[in-house]
C-alpha positions in Angstrom: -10.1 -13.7 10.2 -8.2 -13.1 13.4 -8.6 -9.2 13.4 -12.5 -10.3 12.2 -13.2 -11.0 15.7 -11.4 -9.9 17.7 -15.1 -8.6 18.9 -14.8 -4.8 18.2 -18.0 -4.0 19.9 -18.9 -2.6 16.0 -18.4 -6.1 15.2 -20.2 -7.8 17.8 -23.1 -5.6 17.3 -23.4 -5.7 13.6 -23.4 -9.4 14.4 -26.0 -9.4 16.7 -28.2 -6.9 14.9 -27.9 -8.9 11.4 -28.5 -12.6 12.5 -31.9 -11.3 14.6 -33.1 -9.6 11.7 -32.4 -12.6 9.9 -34.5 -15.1 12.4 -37.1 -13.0 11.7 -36.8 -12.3 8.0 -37.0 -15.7 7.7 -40.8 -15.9 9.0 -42.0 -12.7 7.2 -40.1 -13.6 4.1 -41.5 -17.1 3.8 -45.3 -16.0 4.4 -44.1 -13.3 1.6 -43.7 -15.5 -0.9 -46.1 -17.9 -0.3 -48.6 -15.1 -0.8 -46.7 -13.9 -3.3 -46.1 -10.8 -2.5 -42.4 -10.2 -3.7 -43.2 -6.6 -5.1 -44.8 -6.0 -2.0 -42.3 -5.7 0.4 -39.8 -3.9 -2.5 -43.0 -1.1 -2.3 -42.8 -1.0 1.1 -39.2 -0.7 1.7 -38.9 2.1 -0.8 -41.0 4.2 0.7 -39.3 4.4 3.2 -37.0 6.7 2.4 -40.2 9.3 2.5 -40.7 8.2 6.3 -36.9 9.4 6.8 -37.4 12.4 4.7 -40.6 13.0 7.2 -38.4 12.1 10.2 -35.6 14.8 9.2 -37.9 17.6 8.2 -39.9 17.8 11.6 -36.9 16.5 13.9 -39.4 12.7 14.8 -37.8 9.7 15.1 -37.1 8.0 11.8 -38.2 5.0 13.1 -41.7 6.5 14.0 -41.9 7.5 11.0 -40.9 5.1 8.4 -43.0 2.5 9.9 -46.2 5.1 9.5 -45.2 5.6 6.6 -44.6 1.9 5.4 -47.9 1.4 7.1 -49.8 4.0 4.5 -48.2 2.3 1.7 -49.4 -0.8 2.4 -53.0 0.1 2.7 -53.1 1.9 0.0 -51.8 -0.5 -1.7 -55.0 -3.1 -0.6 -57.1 0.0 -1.2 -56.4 0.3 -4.4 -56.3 -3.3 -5.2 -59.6 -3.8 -3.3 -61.2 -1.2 -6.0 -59.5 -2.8 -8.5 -57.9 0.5 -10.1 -55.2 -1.4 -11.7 -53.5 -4.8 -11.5 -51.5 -6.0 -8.6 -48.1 -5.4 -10.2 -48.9 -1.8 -11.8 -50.2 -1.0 -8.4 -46.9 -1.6 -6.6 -44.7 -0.4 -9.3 -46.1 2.9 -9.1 -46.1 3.3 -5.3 -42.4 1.7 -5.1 -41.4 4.4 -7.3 -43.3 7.2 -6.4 -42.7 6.8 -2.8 -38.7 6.6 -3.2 -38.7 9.7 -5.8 -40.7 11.6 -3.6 -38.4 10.9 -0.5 -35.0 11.3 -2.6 -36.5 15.3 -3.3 -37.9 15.7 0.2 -34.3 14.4 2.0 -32.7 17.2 -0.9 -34.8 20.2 0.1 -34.4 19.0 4.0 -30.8 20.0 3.1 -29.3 15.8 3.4 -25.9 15.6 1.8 -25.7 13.0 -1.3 -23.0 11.2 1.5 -25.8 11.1 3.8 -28.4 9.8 1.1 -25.7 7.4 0.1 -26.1 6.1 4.2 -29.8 6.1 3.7 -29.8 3.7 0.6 -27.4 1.7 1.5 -27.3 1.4 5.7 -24.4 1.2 8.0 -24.9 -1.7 9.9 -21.1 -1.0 11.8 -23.3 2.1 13.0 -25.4 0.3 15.0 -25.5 1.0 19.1 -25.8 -1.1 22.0 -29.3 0.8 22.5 -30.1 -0.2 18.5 -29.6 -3.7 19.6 -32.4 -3.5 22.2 -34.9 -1.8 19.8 -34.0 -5.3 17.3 -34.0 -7.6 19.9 -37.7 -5.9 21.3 -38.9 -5.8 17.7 -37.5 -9.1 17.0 -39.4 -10.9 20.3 -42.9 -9.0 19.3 -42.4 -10.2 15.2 -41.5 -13.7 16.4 -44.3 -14.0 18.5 -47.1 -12.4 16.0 -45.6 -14.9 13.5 -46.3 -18.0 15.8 -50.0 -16.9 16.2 -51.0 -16.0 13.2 -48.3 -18.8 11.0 -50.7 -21.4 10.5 -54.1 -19.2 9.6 -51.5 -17.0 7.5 -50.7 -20.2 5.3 -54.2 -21.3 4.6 -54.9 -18.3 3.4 -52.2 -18.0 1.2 -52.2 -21.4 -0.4 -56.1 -21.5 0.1 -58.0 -17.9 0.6 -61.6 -19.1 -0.4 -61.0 -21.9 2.3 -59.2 -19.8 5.1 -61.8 -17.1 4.9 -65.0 -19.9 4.9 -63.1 -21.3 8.0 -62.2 -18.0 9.7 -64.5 -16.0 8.3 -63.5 -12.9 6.1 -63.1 -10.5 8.8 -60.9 -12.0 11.0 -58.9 -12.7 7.6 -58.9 -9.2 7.0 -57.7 -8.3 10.3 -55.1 -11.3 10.3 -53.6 -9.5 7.1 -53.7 -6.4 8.5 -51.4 -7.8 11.4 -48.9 -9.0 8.7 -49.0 -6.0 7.2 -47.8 -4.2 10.7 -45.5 -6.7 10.9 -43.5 -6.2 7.5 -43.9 -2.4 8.2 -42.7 -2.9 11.6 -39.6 -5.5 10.2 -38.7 -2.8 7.5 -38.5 0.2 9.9 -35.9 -1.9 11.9 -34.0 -3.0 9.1 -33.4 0.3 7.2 -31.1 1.1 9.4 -29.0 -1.6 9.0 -29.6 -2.2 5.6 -31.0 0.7 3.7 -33.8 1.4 1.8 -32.6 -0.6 -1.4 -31.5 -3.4 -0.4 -33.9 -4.2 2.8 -36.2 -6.5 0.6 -33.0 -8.6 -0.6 -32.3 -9.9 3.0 -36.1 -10.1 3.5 -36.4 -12.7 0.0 -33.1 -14.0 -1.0 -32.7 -16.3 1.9 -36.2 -17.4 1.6 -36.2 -18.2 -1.5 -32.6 -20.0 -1.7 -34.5 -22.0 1.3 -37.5 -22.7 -0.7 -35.6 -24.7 -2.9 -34.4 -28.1 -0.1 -37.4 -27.6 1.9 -39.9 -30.1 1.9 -42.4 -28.2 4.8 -42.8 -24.2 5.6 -41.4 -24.6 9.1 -38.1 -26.3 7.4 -37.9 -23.5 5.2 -38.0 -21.1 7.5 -35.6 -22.5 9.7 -33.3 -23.0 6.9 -33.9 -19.2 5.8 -32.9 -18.3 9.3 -29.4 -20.4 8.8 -28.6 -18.8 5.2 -29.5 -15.5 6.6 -27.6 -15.7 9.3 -24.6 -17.1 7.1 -24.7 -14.4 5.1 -24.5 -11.7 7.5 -21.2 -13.4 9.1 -20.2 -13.8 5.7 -20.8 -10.3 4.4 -19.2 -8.7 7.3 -16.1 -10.4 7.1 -16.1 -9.8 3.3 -16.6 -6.2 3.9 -13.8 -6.0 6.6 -11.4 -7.9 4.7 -11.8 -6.1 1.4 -12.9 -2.9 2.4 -15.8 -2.9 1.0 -19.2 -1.6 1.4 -20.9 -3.7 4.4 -24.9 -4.1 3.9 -24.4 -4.7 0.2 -21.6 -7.2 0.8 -24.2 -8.8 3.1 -26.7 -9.1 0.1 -24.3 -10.0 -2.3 -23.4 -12.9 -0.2 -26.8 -13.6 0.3 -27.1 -14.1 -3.7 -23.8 -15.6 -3.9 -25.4 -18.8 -1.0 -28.2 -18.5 -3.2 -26.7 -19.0 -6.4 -24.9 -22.3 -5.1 -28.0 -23.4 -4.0 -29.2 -23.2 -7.2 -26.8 -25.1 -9.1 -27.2 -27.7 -5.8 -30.5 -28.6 -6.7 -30.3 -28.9 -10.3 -26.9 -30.1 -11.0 
């Protein structure tokens, strides 16, 4: 544990990088699965690999680009659901998969290495920069505060939507979706990076859920996500630097493994 931290400036900004996106995966997580929208955010983050295909083939910023890209996924998503053209679940499979299919053949033709496609999956949050840490810590501030203004509206409509919308009216209901919707776009685009395209929705949910479980209000299980996922990036990156092993997935796997107690916790 000694050679842990012995703050590597890796280390200290994996740390850093990791328990931010975890305050915040907290929030967007929670509202997530209130609304139910598990399958959501898996669609969302798997197209993102076609907004880093995008990025590498005309020389943008991946960042720019996923979050577009996340962004066009989501509202097709509402489009499609709006029109009813299938059912919620079909809906998502098929952009979750056609989105990550198409970006796996774009990064290929784009000339990416399966090493480099590997990164993309998977992140390297031991990558990240001292300027990275000032993009997450921006992004982090902005998601925080949208959260806080639009947290309690947000929850009416998820446990109540005929009732949110007769209070708030459908338009501004619409448009306080739409603001989540930036923000889970936004949060993914951040998070690639650090944890790649497959396992971005596990840090978003697994916390959350594990919360979900001893909390008795939605700010407690927020605030208790925040903790676990927190935990678990400490956790993963020392399991990772002990064992050599992979770091974002150790993260997740950690994640599971705090959720999996949690489990047997509450029902023992």
């Amino acid at each position: 544990m000694t050679d842990l931290f012995s703050f590597e400036p890796f280390i200290v900004n994996a740390l850093l990088a990791g328990v931010m996106l975890s305050i915040v995966a907290a929030g967007i997580g929670s509202l997530v699965l209130y609304q139910r929208l598990s399958f959501f955010g898996d669609a969302i983050s798997h197209n993102a690999l076609l907004g880093i295909a995008l990025g590498l083939l005309f020389g943008i910023g991946s960042d720019f680009t996923i979050f577009m890209v996340a962004l066009g996924a989501a509202l097709l998503f509402f489009f499609l659901y709006e029109k009813k053209v299938a059912k919620s679940d079909t809906l998502l499979v098929i952009i979750a998969q056609a989105g990550l299919a198409l970006g796996m053949i774009m990064v290929a033709a784009g000339g990416a290495g399966s090493g480099r496609l590997v990164g993309f999956l998977f992140g390297d949050i031991l990558s990240v920069t001292k300027s990275d840490i000032y993009v997450v810590a921006g992004c982090s501030a902005a998601l925080i505060i949208l959260l806080k203004i639009i947290w309690n509206k947000m929850l009416l409509f998820a446990f109540d939507r005929e009732t949110a919308e007769a209070e708030e009216g459908r338009r501004k209901m619409l448009l306080l979706n739409l603001l989540f919707i930036l923000a889970l776009a936004a949060f993914i685009a951040v998070a690639v990076k650090i944890v790649g395209v497959l396992l971005v929705t596990a840090l978003l949910i697994i916390p959350a859920a594990t919360a979900r479980f001893f909390s008795r209000t939605p700010e407690a299980m927020v605030a208790l996500a925040a903790l676990l996922g927190a935990l678990s990036v400490v956790g993963g990156v020392f399991v990772s630097w002990q064992f050599d092993f992979a770091t974002a997935p150790s993260i997740v796997v950690t994640s599971a493994f705090l959720g999996f107690c949690g489990y047997l916790l509450k029902n023992r």
